[in-house]
PDB file with one MODEL, atoms N, CA, C and O in Angstrom:
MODEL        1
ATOM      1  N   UNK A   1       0.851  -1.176   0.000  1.00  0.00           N
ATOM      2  CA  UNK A   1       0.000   0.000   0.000  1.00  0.00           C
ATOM      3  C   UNK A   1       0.899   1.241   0.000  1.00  0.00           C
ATOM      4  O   UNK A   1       2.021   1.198   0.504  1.00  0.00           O
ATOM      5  N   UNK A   2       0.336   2.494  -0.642  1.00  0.00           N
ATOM      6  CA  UNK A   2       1.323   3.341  -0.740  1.00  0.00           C
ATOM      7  C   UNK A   2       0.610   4.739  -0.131  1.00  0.00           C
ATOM      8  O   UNK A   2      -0.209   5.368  -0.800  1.00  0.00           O
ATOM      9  N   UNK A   3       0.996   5.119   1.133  1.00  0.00           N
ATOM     10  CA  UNK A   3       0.667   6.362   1.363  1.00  0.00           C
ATOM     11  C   UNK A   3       1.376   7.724   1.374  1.00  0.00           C
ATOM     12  O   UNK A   3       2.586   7.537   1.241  1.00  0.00           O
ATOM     13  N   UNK A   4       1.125   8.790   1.464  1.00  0.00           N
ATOM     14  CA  UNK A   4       1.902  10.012   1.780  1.00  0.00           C
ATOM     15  C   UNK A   4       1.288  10.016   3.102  1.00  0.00           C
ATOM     16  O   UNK A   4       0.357   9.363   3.574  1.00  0.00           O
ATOM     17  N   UNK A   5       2.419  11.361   3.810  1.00  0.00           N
ATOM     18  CA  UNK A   5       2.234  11.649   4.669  1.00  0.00           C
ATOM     19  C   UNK A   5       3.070  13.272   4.802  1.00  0.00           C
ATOM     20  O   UNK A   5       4.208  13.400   4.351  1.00  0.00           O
ATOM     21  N   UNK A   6       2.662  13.918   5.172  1.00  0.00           N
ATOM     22  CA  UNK A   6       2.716  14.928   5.103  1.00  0.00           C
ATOM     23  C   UNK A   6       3.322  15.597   6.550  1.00  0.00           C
ATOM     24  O   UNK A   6       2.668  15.857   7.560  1.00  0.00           O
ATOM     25  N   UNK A   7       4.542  15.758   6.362  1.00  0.00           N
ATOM     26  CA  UNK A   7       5.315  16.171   7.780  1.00  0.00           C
ATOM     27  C   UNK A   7       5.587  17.726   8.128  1.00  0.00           C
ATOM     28  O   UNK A   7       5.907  18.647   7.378  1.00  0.00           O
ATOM     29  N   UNK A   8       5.381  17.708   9.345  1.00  0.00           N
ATOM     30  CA  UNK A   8       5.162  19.466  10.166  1.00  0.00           C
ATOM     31  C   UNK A   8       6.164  19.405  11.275  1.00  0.00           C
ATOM     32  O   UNK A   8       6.642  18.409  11.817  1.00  0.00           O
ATOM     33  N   UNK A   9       6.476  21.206  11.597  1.00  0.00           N
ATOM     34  CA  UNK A   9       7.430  20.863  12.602  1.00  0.00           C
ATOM     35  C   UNK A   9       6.624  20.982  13.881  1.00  0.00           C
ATOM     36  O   UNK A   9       7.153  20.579  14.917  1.00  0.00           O
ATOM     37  N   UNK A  10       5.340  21.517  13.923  1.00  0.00           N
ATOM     38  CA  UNK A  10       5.152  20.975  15.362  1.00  0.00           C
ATOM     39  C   UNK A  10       3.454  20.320  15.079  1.00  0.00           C
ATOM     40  O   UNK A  10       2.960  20.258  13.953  1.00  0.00           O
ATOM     41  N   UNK A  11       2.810  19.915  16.230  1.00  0.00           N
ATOM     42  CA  UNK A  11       1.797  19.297  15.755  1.00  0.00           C
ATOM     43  C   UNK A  11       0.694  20.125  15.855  1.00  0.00           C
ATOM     44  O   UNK A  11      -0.320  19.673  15.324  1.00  0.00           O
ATOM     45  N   UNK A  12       0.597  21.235  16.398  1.00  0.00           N
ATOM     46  CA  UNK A  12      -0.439  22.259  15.988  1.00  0.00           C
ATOM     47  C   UNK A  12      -0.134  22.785  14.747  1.00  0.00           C
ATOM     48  O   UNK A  12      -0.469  23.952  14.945  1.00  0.00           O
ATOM     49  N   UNK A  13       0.263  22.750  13.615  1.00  0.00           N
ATOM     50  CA  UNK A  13       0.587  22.506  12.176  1.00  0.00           C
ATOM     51  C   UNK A  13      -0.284  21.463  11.729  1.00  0.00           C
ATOM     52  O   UNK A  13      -1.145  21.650  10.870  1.00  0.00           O
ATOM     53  N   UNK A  14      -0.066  20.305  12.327  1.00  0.00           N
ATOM     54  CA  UNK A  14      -0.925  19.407  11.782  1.00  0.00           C
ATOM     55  C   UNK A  14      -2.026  19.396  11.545  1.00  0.00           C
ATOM     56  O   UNK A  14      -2.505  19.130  10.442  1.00  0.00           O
ATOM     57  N   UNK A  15      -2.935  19.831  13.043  1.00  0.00           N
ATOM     58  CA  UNK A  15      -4.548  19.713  13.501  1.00  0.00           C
ATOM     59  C   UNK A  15      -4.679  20.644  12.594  1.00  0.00           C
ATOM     60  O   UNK A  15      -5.634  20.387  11.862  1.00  0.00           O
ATOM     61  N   UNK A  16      -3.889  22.067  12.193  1.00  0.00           N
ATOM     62  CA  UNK A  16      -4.578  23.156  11.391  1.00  0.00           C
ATOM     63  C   UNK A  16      -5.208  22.413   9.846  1.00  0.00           C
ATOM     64  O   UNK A  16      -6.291  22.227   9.290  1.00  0.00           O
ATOM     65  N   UNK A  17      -3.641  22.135   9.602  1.00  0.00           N
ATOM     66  CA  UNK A  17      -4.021  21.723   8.218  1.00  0.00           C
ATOM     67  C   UNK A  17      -5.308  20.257   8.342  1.00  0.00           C
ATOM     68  O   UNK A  17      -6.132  19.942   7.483  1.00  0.00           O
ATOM     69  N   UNK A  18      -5.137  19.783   9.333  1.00  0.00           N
ATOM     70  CA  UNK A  18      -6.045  18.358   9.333  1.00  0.00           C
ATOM     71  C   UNK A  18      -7.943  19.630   8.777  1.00  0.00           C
ATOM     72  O   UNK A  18      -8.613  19.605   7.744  1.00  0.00           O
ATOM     73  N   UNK A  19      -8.065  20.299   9.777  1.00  0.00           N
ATOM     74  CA  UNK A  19      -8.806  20.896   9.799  1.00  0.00           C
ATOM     75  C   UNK A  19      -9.456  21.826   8.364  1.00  0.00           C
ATOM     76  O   UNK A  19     -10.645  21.971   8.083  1.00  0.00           O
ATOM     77  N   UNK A  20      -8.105  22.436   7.519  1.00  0.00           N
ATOM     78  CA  UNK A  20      -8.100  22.743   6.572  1.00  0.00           C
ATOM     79  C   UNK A  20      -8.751  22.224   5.560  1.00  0.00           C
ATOM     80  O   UNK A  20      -9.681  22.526   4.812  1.00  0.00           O
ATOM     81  N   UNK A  21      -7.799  21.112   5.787  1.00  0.00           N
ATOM     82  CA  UNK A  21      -8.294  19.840   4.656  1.00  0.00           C
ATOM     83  C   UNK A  21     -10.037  19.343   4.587  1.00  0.00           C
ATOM     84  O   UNK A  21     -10.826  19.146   3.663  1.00  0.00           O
ATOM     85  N   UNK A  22     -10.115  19.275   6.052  1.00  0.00           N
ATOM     86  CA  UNK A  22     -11.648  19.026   6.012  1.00  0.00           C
ATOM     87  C   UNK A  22     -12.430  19.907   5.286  1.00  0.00           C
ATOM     88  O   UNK A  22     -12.563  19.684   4.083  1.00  0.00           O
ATOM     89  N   UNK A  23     -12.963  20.851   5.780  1.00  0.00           N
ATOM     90  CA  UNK A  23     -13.313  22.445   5.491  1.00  0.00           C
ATOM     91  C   UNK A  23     -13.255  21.708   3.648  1.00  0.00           C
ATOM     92  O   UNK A  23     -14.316  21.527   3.051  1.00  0.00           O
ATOM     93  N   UNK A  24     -12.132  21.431   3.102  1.00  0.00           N
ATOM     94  CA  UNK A  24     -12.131  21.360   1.405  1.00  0.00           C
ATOM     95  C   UNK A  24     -12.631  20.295   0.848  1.00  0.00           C
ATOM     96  O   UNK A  24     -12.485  19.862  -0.295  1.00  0.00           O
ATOM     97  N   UNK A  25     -13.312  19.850   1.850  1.00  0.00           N
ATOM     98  CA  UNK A  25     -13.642  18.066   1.023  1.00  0.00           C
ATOM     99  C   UNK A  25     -12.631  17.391   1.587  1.00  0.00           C
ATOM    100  O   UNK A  25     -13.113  16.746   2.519  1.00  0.00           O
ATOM    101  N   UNK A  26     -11.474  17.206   1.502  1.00  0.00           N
ATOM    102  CA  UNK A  26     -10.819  16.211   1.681  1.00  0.00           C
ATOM    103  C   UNK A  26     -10.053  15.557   2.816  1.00  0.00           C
ATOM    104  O   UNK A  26      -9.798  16.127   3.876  1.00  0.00           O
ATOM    105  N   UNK A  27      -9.683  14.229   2.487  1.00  0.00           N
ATOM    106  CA  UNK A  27      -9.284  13.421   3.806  1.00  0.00           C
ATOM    107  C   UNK A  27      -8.253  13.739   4.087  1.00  0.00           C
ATOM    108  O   UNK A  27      -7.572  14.365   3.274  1.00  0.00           O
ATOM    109  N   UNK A  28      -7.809  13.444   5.248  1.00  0.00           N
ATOM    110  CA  UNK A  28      -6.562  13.255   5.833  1.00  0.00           C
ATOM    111  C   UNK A  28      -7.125  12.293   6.978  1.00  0.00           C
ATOM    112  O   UNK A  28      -8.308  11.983   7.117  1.00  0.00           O
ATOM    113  N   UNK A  29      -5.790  11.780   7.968  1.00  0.00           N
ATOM    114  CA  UNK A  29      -5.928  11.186   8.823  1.00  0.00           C
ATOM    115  C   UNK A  29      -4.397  11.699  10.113  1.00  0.00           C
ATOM    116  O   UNK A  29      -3.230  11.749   9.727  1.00  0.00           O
ATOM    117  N   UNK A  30      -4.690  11.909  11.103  1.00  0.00           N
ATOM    118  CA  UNK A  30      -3.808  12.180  11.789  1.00  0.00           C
ATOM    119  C   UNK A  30      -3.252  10.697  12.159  1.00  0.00           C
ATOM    120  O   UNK A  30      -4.013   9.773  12.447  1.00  0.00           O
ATOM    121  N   UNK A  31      -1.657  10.563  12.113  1.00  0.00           N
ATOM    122  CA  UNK A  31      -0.914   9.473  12.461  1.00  0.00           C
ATOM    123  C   UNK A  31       0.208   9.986  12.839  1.00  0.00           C
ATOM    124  O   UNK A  31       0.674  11.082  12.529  1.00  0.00           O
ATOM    125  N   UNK A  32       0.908   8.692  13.931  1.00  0.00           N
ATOM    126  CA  UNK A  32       2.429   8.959  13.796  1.00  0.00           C
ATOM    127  C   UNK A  32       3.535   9.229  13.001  1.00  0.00           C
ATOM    128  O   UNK A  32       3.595   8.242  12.267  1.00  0.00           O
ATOM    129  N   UNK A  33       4.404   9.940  12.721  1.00  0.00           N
ATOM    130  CA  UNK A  33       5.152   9.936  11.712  1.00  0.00           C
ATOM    131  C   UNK A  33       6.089   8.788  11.342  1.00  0.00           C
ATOM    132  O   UNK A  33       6.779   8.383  12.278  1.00  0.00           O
ATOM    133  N   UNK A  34       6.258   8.153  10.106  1.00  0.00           N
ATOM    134  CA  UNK A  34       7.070   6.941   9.946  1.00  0.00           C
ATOM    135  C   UNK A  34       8.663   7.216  10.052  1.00  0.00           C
ATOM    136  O   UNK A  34       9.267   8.126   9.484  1.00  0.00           O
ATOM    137  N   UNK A  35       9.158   6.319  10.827  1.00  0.00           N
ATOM    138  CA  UNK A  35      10.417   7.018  11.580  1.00  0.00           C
ATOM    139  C   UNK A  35      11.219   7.090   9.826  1.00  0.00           C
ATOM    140  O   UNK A  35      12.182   7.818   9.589  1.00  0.00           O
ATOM    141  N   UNK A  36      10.730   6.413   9.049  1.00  0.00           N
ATOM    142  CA  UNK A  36      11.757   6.066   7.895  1.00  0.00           C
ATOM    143  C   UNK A  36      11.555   7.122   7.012  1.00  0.00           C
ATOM    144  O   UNK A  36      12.345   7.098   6.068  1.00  0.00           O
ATOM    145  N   UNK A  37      10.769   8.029   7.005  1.00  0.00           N
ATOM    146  CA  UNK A  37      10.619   9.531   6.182  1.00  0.00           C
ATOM    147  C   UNK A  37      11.341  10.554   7.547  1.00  0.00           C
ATOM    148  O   UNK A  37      12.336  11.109   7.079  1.00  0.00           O
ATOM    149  N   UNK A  38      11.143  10.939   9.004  1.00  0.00           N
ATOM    150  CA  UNK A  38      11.590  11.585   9.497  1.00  0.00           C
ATOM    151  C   UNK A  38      11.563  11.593  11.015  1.00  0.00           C
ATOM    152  O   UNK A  38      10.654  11.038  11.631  1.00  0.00           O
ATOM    153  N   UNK A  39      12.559  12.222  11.612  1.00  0.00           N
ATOM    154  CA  UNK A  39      11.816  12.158  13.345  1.00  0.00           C
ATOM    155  C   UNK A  39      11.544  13.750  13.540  1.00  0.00           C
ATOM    156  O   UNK A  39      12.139  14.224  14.508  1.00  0.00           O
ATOM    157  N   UNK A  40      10.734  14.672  12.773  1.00  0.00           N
ATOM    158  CA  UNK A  40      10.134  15.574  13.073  1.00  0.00           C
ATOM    159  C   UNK A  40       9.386  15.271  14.033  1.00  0.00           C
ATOM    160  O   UNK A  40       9.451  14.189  14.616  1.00  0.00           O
ATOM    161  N   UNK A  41       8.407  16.397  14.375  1.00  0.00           N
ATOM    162  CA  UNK A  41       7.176  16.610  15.609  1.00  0.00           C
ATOM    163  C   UNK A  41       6.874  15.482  16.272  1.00  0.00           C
ATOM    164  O   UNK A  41       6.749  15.443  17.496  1.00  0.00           O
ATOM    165  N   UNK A  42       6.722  14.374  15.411  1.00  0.00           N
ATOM    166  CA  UNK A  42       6.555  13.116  15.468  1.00  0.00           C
ATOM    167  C   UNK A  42       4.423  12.447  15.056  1.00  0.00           C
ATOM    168  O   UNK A  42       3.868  11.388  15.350  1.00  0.00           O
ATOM    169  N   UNK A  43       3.884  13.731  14.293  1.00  0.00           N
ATOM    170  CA  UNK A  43       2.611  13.929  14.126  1.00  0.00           C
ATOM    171  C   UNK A  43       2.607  13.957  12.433  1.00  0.00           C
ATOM    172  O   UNK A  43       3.608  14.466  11.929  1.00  0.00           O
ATOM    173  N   UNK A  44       1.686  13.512  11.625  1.00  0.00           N
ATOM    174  CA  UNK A  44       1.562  13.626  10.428  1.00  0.00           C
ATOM    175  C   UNK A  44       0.303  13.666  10.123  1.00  0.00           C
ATOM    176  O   UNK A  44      -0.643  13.740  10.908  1.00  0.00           O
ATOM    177  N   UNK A  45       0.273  13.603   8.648  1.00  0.00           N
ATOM    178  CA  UNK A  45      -1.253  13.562   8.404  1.00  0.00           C
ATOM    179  C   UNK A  45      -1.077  13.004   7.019  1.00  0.00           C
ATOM    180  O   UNK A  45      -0.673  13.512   5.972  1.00  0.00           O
ATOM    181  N   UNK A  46      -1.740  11.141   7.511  1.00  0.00           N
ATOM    182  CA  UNK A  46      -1.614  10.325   6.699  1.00  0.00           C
ATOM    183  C   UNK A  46      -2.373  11.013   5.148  1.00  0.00           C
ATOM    184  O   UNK A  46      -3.174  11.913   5.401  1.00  0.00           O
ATOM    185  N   UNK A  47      -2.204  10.685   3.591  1.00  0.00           N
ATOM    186  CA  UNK A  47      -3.457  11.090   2.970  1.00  0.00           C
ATOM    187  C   UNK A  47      -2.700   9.312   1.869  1.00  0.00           C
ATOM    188  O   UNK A  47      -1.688   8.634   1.693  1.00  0.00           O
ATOM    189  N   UNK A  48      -4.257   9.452   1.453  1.00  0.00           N
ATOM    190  CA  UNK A  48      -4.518   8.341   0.905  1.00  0.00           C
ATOM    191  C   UNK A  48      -3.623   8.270  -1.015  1.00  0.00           C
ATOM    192  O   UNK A  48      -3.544   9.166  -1.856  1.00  0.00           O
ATOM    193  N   UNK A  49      -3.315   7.394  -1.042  1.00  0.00           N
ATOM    194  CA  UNK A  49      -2.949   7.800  -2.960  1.00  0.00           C
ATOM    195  C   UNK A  49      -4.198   8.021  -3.878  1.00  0.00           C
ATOM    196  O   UNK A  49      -4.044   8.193  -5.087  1.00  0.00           O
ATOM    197  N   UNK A  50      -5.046   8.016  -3.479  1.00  0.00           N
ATOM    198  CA  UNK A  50      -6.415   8.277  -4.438  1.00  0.00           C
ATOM    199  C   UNK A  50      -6.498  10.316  -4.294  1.00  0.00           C
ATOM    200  O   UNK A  50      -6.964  11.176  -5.042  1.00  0.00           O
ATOM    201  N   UNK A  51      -5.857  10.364  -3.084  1.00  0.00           N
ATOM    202  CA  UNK A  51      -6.069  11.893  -3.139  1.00  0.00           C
ATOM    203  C   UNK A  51      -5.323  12.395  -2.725  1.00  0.00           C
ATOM    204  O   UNK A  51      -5.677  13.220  -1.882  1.00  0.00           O
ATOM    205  N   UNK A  52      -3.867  12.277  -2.989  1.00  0.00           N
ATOM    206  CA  UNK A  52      -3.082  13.165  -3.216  1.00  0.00           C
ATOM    207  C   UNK A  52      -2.790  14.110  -3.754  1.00  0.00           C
ATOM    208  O   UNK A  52      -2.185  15.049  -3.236  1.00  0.00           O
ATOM    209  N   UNK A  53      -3.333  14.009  -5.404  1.00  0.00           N
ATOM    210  CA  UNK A  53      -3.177  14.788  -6.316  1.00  0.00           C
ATOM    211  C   UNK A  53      -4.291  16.088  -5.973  1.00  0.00           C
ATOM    212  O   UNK A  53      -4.020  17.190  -6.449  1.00  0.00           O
ATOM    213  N   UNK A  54      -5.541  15.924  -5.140  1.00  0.00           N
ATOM    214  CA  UNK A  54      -6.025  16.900  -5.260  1.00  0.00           C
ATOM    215  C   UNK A  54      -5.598  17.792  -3.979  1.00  0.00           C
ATOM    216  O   UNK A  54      -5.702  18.999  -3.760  1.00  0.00           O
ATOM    217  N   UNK A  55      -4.869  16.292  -2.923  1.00  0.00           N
ATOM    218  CA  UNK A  55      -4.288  17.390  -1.572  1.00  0.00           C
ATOM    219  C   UNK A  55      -2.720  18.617  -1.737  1.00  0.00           C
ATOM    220  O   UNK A  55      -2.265  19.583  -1.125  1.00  0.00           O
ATOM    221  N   UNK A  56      -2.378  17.790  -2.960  1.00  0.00           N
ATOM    222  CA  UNK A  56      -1.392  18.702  -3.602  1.00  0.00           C
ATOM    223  C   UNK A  56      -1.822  20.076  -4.374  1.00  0.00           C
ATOM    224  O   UNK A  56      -1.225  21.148  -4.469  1.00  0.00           O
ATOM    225  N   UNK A  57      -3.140  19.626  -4.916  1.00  0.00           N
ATOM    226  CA  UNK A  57      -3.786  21.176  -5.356  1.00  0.00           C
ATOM    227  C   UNK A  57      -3.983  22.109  -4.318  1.00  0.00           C
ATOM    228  O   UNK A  57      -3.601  23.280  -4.312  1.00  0.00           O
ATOM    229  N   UNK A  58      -4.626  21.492  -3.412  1.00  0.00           N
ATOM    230  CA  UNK A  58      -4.825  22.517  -2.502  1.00  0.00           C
ATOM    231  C   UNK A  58      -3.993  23.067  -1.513  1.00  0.00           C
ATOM    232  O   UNK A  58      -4.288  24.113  -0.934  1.00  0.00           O
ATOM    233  N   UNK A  59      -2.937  22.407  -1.277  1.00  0.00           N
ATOM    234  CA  UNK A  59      -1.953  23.264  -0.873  1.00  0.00           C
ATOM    235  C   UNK A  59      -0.959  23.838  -1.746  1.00  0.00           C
ATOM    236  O   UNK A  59      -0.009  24.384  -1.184  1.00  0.00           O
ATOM    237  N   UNK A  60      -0.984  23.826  -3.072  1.00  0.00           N
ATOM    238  CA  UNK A  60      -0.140  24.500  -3.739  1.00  0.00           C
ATOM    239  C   UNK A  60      -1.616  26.458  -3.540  1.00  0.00           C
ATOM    240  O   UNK A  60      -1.394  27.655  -3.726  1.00  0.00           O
ATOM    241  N   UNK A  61      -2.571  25.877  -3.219  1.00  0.00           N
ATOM    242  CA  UNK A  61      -3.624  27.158  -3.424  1.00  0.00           C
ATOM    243  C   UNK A  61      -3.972  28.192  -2.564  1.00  0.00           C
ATOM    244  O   UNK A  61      -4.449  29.295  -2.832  1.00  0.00           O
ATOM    245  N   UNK A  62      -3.534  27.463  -0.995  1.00  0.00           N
ATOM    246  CA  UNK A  62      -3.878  27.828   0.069  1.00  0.00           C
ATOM    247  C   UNK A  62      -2.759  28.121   0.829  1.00  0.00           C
ATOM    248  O   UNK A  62      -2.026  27.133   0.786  1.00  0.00           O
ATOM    249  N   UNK A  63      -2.084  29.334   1.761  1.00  0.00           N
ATOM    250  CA  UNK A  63      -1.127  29.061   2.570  1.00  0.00           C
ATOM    251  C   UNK A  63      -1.072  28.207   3.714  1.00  0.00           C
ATOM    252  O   UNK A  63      -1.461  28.481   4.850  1.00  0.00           O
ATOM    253  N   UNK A  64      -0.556  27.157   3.313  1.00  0.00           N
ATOM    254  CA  UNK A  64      -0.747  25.802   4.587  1.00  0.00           C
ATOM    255  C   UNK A  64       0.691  25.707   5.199  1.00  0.00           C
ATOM    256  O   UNK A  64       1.473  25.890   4.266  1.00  0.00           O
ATOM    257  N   UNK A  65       1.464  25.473   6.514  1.00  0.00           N
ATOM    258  CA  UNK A  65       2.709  25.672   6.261  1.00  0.00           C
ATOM    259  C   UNK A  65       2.694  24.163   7.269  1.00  0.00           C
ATOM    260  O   UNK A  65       2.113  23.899   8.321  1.00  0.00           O
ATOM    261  N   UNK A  66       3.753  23.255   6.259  1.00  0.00           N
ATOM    262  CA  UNK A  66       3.595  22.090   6.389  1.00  0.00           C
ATOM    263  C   UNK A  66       5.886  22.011   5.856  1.00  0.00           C
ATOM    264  O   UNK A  66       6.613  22.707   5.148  1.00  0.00           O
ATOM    265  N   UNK A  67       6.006  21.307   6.352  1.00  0.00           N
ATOM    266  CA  UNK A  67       7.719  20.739   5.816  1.00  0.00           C
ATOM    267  C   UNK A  67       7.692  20.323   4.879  1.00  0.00           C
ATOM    268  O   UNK A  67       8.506  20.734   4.052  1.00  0.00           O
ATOM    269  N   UNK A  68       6.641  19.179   4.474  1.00  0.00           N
ATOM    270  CA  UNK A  68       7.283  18.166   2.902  1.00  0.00           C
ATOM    271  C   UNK A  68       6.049  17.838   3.151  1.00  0.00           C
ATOM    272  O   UNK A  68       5.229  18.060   4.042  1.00  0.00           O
ATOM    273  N   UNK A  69       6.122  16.895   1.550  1.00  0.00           N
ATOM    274  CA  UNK A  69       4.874  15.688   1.522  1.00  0.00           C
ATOM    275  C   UNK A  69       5.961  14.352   1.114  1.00  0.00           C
ATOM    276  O   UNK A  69       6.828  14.310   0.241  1.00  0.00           O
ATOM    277  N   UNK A  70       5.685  13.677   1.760  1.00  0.00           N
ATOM    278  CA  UNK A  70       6.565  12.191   1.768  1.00  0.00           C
ATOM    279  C   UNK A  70       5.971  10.642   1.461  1.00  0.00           C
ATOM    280  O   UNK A  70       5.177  10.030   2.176  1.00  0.00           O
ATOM    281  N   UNK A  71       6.543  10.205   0.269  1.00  0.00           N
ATOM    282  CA  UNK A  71       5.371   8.652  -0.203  1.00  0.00           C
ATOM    283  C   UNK A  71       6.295   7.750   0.511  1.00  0.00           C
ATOM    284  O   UNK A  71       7.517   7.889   0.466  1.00  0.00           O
ATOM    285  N   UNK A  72       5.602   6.693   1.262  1.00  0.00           N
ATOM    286  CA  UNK A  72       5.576   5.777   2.059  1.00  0.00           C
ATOM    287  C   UNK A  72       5.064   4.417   1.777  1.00  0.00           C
ATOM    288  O   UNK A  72       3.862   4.269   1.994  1.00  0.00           O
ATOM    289  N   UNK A  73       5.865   3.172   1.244  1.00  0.00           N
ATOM    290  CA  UNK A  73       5.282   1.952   0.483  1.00  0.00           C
ATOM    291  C   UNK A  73       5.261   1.270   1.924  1.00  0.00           C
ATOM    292  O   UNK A  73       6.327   0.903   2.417  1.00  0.00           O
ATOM    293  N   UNK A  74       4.269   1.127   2.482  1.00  0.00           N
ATOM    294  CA  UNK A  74       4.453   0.136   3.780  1.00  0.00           C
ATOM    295  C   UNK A  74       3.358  -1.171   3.407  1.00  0.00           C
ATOM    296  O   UNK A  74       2.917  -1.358   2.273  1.00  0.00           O
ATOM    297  N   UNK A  75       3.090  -1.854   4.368  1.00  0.00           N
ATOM    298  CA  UNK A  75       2.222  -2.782   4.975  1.00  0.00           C
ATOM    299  C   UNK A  75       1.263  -2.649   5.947  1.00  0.00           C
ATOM    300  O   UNK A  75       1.801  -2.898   7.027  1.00  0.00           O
ATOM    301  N   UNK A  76       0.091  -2.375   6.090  1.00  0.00           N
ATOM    302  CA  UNK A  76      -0.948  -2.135   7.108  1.00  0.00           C
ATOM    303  C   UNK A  76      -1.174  -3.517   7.341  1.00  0.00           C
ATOM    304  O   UNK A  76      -1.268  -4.482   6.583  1.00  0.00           O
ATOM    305  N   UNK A  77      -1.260  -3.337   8.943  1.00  0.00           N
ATOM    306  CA  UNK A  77      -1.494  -4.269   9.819  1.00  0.00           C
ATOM    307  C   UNK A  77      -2.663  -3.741  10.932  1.00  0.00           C
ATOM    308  O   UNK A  77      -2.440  -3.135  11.980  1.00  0.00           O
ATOM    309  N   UNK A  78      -4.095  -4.194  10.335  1.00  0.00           N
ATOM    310  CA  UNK A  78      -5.039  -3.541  11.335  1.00  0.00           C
ATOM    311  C   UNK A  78      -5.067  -3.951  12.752  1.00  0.00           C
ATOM    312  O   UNK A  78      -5.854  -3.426  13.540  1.00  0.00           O
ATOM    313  N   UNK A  79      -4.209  -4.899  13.114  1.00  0.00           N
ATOM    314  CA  UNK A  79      -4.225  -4.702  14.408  1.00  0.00           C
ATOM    315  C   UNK A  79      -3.033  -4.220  15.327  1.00  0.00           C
ATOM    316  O   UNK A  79      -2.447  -4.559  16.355  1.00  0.00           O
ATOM    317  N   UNK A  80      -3.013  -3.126  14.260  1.00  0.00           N
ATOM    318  CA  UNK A  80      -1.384  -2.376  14.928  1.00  0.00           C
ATOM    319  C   UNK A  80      -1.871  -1.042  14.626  1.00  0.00           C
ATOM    320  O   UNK A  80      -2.074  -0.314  15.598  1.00  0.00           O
ATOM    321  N   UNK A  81      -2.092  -0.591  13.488  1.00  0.00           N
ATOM    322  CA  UNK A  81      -2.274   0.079  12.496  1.00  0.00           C
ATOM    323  C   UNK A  81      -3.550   0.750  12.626  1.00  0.00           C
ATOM    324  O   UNK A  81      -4.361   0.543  11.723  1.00  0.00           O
ATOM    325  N   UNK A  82      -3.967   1.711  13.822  1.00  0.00           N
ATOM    326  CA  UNK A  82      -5.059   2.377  13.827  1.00  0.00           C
ATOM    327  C   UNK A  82      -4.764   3.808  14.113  1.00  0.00           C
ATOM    328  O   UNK A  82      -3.941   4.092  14.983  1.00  0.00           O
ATOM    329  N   UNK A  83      -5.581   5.013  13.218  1.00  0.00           N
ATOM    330  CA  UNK A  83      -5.090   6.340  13.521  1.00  0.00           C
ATOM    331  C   UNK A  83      -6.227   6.921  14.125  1.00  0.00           C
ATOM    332  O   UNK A  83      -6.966   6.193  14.786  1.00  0.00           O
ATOM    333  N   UNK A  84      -6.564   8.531  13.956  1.00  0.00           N
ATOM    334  CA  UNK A  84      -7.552   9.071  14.200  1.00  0.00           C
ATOM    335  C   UNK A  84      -8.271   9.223  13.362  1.00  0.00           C
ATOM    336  O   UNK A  84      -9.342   9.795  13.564  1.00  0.00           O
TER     337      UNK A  84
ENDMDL
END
């Protein structure tokens, strides 16, 4: 499975943009950050590969202030593997 995740330096960065995102239609999911993209804040905001491309529109549209967006090929394991 292939997700982004979208890394901030602190985690009230995150909730904003989590919040943002809502407000536009679109998903996000608040998660831990994968130690293998970074040990920032340690907060992210998982987004799905079906909607990336439009979470990339909208922050190229909106001032969102976020570090990177980072793709992540992992393995979900639902009984490990639960966010907000």
């Amino acid at each position: 499975m292939t997700a982004y995740y979208i890394l901030f330096d602190n985690h009230e960065q995150a909730v904003r943009l989590h919040g943002q995102l809502r407000m536009g239609g679109l998903g996000s999911v608040i998660a831990p950050t994968p130690r293998s993209v970074s040990v920032c804040c340690g907060v992210s905001l998982m987004i799905s590969e079906e909607e990336i491309g439009a979470v990339r529109t909208f922050l190229s549209h909106h001032a969102c202030v976020y570090r990177s967006v980072e793709r992540v090929e992992q393995e979900f394991n639902p009984r490990r593997d639960a966010y907000c």
